[in-house]
C-alpha positions in Angstrom: 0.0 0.0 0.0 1.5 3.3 -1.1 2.1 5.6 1.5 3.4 9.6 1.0 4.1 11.8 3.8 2.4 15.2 3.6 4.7 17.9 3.8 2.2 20.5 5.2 2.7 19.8 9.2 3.4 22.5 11.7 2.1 26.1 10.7 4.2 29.3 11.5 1.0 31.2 13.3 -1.1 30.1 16.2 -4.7 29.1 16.2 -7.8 30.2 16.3 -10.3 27.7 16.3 -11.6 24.3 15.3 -14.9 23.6 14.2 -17.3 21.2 12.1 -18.7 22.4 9.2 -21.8 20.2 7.6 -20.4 17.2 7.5 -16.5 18.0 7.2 -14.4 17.8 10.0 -12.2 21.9 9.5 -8.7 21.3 11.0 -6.2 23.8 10.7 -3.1 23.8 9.8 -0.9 24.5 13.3 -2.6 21.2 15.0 -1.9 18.6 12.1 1.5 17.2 13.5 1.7 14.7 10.8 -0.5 13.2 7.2 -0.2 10.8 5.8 -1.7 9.5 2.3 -3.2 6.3 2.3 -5.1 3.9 -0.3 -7.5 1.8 0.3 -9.0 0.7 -2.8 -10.2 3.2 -4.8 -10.8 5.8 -1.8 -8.0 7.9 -0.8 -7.8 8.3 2.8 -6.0 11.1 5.6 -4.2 9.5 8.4 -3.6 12.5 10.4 -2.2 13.2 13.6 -3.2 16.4 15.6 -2.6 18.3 18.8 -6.2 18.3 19.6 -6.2 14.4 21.4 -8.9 15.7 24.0 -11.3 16.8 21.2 -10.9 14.0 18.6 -9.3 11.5 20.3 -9.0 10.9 23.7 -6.1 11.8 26.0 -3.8 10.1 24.0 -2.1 11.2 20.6 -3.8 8.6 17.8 -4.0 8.8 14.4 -7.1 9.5 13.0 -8.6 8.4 9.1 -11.1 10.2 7.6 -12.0 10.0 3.9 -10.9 12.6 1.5 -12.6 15.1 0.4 -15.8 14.6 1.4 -14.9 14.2 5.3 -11.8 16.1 5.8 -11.0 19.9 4.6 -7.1 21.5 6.2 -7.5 25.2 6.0 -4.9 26.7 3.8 -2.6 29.1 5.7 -3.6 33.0 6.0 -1.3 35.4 6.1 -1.2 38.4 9.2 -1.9 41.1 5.9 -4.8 39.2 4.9 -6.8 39.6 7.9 -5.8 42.8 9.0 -7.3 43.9 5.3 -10.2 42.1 5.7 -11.1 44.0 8.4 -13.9 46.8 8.3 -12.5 49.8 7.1 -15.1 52.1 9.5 -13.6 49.8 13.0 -10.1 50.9 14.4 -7.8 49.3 17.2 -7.6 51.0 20.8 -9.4 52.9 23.2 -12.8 54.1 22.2 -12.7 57.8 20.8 -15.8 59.9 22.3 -16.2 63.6 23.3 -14.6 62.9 26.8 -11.8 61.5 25.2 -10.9 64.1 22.9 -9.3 67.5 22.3 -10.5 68.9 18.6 -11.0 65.6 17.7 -7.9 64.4 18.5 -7.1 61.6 21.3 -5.7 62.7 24.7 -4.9 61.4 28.3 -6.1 63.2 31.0 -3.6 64.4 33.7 -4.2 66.4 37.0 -2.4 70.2 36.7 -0.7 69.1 39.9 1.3 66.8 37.5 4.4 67.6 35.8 4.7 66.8 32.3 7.6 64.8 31.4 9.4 62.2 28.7 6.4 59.5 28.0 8.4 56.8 28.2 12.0 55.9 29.2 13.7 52.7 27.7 16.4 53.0 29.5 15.8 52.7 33.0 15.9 49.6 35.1 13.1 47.5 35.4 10.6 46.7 38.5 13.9 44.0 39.3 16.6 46.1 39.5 20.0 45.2 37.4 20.4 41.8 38.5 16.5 40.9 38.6 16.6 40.9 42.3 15.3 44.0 43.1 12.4 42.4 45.1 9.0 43.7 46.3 10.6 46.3 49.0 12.8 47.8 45.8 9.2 48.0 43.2 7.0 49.8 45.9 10.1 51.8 46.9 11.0 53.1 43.6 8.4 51.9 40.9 5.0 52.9 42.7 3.1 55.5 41.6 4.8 56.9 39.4 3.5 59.7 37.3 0.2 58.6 37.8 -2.8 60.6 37.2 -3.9 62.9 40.2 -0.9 61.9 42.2 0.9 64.9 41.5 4.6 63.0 42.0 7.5 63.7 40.1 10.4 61.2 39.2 13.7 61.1 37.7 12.5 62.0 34.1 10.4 65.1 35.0 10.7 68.5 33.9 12.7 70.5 36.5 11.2 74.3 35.9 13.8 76.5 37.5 11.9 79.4 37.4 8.6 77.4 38.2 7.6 80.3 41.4 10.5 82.6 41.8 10.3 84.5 38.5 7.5 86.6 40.2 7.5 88.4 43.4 4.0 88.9 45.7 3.3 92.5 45.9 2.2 92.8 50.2 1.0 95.8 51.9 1.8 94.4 54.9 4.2 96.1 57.5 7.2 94.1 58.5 7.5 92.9 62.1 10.3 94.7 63.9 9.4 92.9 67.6 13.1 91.3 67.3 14.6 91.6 70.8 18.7 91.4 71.4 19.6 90.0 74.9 16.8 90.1 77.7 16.1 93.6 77.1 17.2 96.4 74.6 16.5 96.1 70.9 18.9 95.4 68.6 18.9 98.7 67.0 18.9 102.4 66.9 17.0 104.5 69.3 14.3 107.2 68.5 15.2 111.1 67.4 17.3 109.7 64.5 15.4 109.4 61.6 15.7 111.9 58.6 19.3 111.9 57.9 22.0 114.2 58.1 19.9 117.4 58.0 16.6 116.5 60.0 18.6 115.2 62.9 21.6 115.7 64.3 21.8 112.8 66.9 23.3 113.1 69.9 25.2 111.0 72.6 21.7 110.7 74.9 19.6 109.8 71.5 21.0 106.5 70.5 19.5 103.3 71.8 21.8 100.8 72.7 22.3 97.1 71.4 22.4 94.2 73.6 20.7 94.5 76.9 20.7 93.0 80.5 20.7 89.6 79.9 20.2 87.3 76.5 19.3 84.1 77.5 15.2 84.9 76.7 16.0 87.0 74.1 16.5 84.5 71.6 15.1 81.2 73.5 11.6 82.4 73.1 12.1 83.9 69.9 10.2 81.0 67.9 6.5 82.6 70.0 7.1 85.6 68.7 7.3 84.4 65.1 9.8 86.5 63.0 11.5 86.7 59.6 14.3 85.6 57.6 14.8 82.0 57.0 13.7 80.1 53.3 10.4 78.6 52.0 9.7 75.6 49.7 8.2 72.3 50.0 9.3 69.2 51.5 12.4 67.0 51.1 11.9 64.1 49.4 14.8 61.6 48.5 17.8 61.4 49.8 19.6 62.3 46.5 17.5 64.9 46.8 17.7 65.0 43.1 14.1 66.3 43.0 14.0 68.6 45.6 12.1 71.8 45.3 13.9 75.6 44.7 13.6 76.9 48.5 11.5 80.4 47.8 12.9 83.0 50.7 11.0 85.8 51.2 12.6 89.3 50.6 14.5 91.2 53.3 11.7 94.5 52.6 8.5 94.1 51.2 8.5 95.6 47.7 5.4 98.6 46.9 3.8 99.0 43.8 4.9 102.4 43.9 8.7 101.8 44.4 10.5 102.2 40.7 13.1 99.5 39.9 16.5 101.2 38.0 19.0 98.8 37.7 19.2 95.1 37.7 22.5 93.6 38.4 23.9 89.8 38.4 26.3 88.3 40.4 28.4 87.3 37.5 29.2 90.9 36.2 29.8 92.1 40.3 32.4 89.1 40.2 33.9 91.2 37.1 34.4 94.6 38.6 38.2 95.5 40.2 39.5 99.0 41.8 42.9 98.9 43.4 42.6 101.4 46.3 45.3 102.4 49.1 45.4 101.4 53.1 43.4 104.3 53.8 43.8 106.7 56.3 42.7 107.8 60.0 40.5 110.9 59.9 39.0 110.4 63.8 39.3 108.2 66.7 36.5 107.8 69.6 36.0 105.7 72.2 38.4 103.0 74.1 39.2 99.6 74.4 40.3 97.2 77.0 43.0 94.5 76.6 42.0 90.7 75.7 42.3 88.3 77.9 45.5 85.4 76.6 44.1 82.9 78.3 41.2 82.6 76.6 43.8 81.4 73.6 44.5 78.4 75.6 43.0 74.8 75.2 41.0 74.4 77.0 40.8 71.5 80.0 37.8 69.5 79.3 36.5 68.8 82.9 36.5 72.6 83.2 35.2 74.2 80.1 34.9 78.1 80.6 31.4 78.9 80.3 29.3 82.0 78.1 28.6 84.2 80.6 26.0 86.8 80.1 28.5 90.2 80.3 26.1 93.5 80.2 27.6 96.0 78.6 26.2 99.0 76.7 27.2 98.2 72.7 25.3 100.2 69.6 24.9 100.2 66.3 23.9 103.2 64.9 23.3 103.8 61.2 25.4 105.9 58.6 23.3 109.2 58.5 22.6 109.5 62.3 25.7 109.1 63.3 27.1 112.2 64.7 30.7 112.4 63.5 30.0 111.3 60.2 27.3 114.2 59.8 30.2 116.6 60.8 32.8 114.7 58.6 30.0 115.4 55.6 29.5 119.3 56.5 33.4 119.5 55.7 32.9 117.8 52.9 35.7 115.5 53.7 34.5 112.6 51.1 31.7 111.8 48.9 30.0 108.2 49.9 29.8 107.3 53.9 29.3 104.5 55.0 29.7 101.9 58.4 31.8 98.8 57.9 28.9 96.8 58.9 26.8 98.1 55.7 30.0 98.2 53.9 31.3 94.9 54.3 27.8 93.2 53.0 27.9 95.4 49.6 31.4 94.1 49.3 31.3 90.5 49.9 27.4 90.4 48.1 28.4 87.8 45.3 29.0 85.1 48.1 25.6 86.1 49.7 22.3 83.7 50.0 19.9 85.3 52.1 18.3 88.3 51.3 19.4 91.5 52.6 18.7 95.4 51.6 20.5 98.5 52.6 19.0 102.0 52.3 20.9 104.7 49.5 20.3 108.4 50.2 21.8 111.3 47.8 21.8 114.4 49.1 23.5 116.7 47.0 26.7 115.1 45.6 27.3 112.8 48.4 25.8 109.3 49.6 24.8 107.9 52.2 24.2 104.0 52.9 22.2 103.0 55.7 20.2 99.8 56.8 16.7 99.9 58.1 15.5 99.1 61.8 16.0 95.4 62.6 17.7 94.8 59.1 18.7 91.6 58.5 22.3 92.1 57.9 22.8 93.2 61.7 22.5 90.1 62.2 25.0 87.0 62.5 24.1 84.3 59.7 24.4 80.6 60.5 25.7 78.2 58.1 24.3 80.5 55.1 26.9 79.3 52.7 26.4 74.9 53.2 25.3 72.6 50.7 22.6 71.7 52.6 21.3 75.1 54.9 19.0 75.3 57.8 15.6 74.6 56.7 12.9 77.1 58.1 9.3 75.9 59.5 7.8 76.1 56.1 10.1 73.8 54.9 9.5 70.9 56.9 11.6 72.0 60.1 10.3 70.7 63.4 13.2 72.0 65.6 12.6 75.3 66.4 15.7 76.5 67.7 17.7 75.3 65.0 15.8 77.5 62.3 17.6 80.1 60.3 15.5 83.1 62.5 16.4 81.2 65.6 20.1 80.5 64.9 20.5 83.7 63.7 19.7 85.6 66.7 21.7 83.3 68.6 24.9 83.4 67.2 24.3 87.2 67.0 23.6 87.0 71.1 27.1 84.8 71.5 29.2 87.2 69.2 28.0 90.1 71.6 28.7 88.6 75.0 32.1 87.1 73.7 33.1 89.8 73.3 32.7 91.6 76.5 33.9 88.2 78.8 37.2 88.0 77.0 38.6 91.8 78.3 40.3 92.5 80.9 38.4 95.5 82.5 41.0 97.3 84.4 40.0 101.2 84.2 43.7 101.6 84.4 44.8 99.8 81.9 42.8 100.6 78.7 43.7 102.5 75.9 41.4 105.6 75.4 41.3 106.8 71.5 41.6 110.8 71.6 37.4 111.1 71.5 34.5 109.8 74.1 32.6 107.3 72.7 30.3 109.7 70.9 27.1 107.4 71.6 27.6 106.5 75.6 26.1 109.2 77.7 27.1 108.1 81.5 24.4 110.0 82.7 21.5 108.0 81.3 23.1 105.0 80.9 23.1 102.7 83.8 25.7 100.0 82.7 29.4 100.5 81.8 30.4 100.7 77.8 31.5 98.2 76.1 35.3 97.7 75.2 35.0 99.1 71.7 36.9 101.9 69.6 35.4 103.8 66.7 37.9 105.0 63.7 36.5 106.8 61.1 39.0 105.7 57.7 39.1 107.6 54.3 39.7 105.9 51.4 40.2 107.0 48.3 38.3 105.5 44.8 38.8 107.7 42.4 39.7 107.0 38.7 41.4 110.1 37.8 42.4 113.2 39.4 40.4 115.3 38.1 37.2 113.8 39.3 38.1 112.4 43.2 36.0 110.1 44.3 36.5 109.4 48.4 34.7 107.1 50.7 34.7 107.6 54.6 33.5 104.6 56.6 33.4 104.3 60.3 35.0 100.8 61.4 35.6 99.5 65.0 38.3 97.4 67.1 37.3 95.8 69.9 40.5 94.7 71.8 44.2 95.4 72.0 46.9 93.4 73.2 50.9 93.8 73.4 53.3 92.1 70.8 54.9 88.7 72.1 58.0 90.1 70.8 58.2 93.7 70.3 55.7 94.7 73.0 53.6 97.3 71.0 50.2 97.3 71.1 48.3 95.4 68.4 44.5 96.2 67.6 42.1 93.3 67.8 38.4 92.1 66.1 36.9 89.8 68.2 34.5 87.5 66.4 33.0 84.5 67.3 31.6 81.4 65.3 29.0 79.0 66.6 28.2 75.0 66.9 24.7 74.4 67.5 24.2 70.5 66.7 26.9 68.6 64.8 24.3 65.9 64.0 21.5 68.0 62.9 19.9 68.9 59.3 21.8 72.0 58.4 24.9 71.4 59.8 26.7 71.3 56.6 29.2 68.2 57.5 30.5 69.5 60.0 32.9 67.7 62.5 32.3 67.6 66.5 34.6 70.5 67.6 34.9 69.3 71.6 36.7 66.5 69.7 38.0 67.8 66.5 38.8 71.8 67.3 42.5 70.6 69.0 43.6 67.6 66.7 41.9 68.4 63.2 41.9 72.8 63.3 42.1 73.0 60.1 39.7 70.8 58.9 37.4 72.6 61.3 38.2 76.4 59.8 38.5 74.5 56.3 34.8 73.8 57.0 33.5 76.9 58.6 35.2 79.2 55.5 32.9 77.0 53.3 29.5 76.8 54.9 29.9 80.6 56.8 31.8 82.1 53.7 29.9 85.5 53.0 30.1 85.7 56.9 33.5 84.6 57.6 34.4 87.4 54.1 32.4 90.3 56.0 34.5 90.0 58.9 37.8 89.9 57.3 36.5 92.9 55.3 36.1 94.7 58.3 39.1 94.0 60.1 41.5 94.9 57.0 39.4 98.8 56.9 39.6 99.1 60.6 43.6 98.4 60.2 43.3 95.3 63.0 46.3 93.4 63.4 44.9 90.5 64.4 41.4 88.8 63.9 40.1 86.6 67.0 37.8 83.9 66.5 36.4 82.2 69.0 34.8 78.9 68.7 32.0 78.3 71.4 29.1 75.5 71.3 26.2 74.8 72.8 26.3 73.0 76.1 23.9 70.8 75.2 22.9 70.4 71.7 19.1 70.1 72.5 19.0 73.8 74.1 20.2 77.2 73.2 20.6 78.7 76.6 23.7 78.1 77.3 27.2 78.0 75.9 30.7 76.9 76.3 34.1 78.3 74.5 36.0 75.6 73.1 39.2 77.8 72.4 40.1 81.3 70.3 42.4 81.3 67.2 43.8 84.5 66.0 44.9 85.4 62.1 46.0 88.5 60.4 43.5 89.5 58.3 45.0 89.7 55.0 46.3 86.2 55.6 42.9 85.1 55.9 41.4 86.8 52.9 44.3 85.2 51.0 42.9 81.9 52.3 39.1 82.7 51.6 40.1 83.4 48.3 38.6 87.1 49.1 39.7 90.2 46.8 39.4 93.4 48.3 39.6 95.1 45.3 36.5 93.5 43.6 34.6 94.5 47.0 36.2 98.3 46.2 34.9 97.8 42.0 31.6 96.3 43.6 31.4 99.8 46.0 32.2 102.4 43.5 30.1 101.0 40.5 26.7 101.2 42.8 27.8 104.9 44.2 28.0 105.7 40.6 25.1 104.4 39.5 23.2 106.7 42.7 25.7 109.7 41.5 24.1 109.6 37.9 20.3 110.4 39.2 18.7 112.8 41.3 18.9 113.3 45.1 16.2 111.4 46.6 16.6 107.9 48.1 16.6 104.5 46.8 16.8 100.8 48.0 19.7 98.2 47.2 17.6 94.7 47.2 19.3 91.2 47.1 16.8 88.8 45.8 15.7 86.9 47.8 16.0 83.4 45.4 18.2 85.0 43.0 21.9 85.8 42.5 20.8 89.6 41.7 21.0 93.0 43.2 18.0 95.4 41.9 18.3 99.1 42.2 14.8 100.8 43.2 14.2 104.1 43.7 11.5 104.5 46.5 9.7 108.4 48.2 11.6 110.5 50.2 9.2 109.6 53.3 9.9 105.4 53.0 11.2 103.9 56.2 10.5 106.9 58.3 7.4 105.2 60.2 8.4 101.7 60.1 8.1 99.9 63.1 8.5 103.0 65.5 5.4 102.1 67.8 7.4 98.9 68.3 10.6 100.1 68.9 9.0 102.2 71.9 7.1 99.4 73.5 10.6 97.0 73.5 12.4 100.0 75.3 9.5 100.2 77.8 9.6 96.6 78.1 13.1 97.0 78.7 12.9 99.4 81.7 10.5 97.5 83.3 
């Protein structure tokens, strides 16, 4: 009996279906295995064996014979093009199209606004397994869930990062800045009343200035967090700890910007960084005041059993602005220079391209000189913490839950330590002290009721100008607060006493840095090394001011909390001196861009009219805006306030 093998076995697609039709058993091609051609008389028969064995046949694989053609019909392959064209035309593949689902007739997703918009798919990231396929369930929900979904409002590694998503606009408040800020237990931490209106409204006076610092500190600063305050930087929550998709922190501005204010000039930090003016030593024009000699022991290590503690030294300190100070007001009458200024104000235009934190300082032109002053409470009167780290001190807003560790908070304190530092490290003996040829020209014994501070005023000329035919000269009043005698020579050497402040190695915002009651003796200079990174606009200020006063040596002293938890009470850790220059060279710092930085913003005031205008560091921004504001701004602010802390005070 002949017998062919069918060469039509196994198809290339998968099956659909298998059916009877009339009397013909339909079998497709993809479960005929095997056919064979067999002859049994005159009637061809199909052997065929099929995939189908619990259908036809049982469990088993069996051959099967039917009888051709009338029993048996093997569909004939069908190509993918064939049915996809056999399709009707008016049907189409996908999600059904309807009015919710489109956009002018064209298909959409829907998405939440709360939802960044970002790459729609990513081929190249790992999978749900991670690299090695054993990323597990803990890796998927950690990474993988929820991602981009709609309504969650999450962002992820692919998203659109908007960096001028909310800072390219400022909010416009009519709102009067709070100026309750209270410096030590008492006094405020600014100027008194009567000296508002500049050089020709007032004259000051030694009985018209109101002190800084106070009796006391310790609840000046620990309850600061009830009375709320300023300062500090706003912006959503942290989220990994890559923190590759963290949010722009939004700080609010130093002065609240009114609609009626006129912005002149807009600056960027990049061309300050540009500017250079090579300018002499300077010279002495007055001396005032005295100073006491510092205390060398201080400069020891040190014993750890007996840590010298803060001590809370009263002693009557101010800070009086440029155009009520009295000297300078005579100094102008003469016409002895052409922009005034304090070192304090000074040293902040100066070093501005390493600022972070918003700050603003007060321009008034009066005739062909300038004047630059700082508000009530302004924020550069006060000592910075950490503004400079990686990773600053988050605010309230930002997710903060420790209160006293806050940029407001730390601020105030480190400005508390610097002030009673200061005073603790003399040596007050009456008769030894070096009196400068003036009386302090802001203590008056007979209303005072505590002692002056240590703390000598010299009022320095320097000279800016381009040419000689157009002089240019600035007078700025700078201050030393110590003086000690030469190791070797014996001569008396002029001292800045500074202090910088550890308030919780271990805590968010401490920028890396190491545990100074172990660290400060073996590791100084990792320590400084560390300090001149995260404090280095604060660190530059001081170093500024020191080289215009003429100091010979800058003190630093290092002091830290005793306990990390609370900011009552301190302990120094040791005092390190340096010539100033020598530490500009190691900041990196250039006097002479801080002199370019000076003379292009005088110019700039020079060029309009008399009137006064408002230097503004944005607040998010590397940028200095220029605005020119009404004669009358600033005169009223916060004055009701300032009166109720001084009553406050002599209660």
């Amino acid at each position: 009996m002949p017998r062919m093998t069918c060469s039509r076995s196994i198809s290339t697609y998968e099956s659909s279906c298998i059916c009877r039709c009339f009397n013909k058993i339909i079998l497709e091609p993809a479960y005929i295995i095997t056919v064979w051609l067999d002859w049994q008389g005159s009637v061809p028969h199909y052997i065929c064996t099929h995939r189908f064995s619990s259908n036809l046949v049982g469990d088993n694989f069996k051959p099967h014979v039917f009888s051709a053609p009338e029993h048996v019909a093997i569909m004939a392959p069908i190509s993918l093009t064939d049915i996809i064209a056999a399709l009707p035309s008016e049907d189409s593949w996908g999600p059904p199209t309807s009015t919710e689902t489109t956009l002018n007739g064209v298909p959409y997703a829907p998405y939440s606004k709360g939802d960044k918009l970002g790459r729609m798919a990513d081929w190249t990231s790992e999978g749900k397994d991670g690299r090695d396929g054993r990323g597990g369930r803990q890796q998927y929900n950690r990474n993988y869930r929820d991602q981009q979904v709609y309504g969650a409002g999450t962002s992820s590694l692919f998203a659109v990062q908007l960096a001028e998503d909310e800072s390219s606009f400022s909010v416009v408040s009519n709102t009067r800045d709070s100026t309750k800020t209270r410096f030590g237990r008492g006094g405020t931490f600014t100027r008194g009343r009567g000296q508002r209106g500049g050089r020709g409204d007032t004259r000051g006076g030694r009985g018209q200035f109101q002190r800084v610092g106070g009796r006391g500190g310790q609840q000046g600063y620990n309850n600061y967090d009830q009375r709320g305050g300023r300062g500090g930087a706003r912006g959503g929550r942290r989220f990994g700890w890559k923190d590759y998709d963290k949010p722009q922190r939004n700080r609010d501005a130093s002065v609240n910007i009114k609609p009626d204010w006129k912005m002149l000039e807009e600056i960027d930090f990049n061309r300050l960084a540009k500017l250079n003016l090579d300018t002499d030593d300077g010279e002495d024009i007055e001396n005032y005041g005295f100073v006491y000699y510092y205390d060398r022991s201080y400069d020891k290590q040190p014993v750890k059993s007996a840590e010298r503690k803060l001590n809370v030294v009263d002693r009557a300190a101010y800070n009086v602005t440029t155009s009520s100070d009295p000297v300078i007001q005579e100094l102008a009458e003469k016409d002895e220079a052409t922009i005034f200024a304090t070192d304090s104000i000074l040293s902040m235009l100066m070093c501005s391209p390493r600022s972070v934190y918003p700050w603003d300082i007060v321009i008034v032109r009066q005739g062909n000189k300038v004047f630059l002053d700082k508000r009530d409470n302004a924020t550069l009167d006060m000592v910075t913490v950490n503004e400079n780290a990686a990773d600053a001190p988050m605010d309230a807003s930002e997710g903060s839950k420790d209160a006293i560790n806050q940029p407001s908070a730390l601020a105030e304190e480190a400005t508390y330590i610097n002030h009673n530092f200061a005073n603790q490290v003399m040596i007050e003996n009456e008769n030894q002290k070096v009196e400068m040829a003036h009386e302090n020209p802001f203590y008056n014994p007979a209303e005072e009721t505590e002692p002056a501070a240590s703390k000598a005023y010299k009022y320095r000329r320097f000279d800016l100008s381009l040419n000689d035919e157009d002089p240019v000269h600035l007078i700025v009043r700078t201050e030393i607060d110590a003086v000690q005698k030469n190791a070797i020579s014996g001569e008396d050497q002029f001292l800045t006493v500074k202090a910088l402040n550890e308030f919780d190695h271990k805590a968010q915002g401490s920028g890396g840095a190491l545990d100074w009651r172990t660290k400060l003796v073996s590791q100084r200079g990792a320590v400084v090394a560390t300090e001149m990174k995260n404090n280095s606009c604060k660190l530059a200020r001081w170093t500024v001011q020191s080289i215009m006063a003429k100091a010979d040596v800058m003190k630093l002293g290092f002091v830290s909390r005793a306990n990390p938890k609370t900011n009552d009470k301190h302990v120094i850790l040791g005092v390190v001196g340096w010539k100033p220059r020598d530490f500009a060279q190691q900041m990196n710092l250039s006097l002479s861009n801080g002199w370019g930085i000076v003379r292009t913003i005088a110019d700039m005031c020079l060029q309009r009219e008399e009137g006064k205008y408002v230097l503004v560091k944005d607040p998010n921004k590397q940028i200095l805006r220029l605005y020119e504001v009404p004669a009358g701004s600033f005169e009223d602010d916060g004055e009701g306030e300032i009166i109720e802390e001084v009553e406050e005070t002599e209660d």
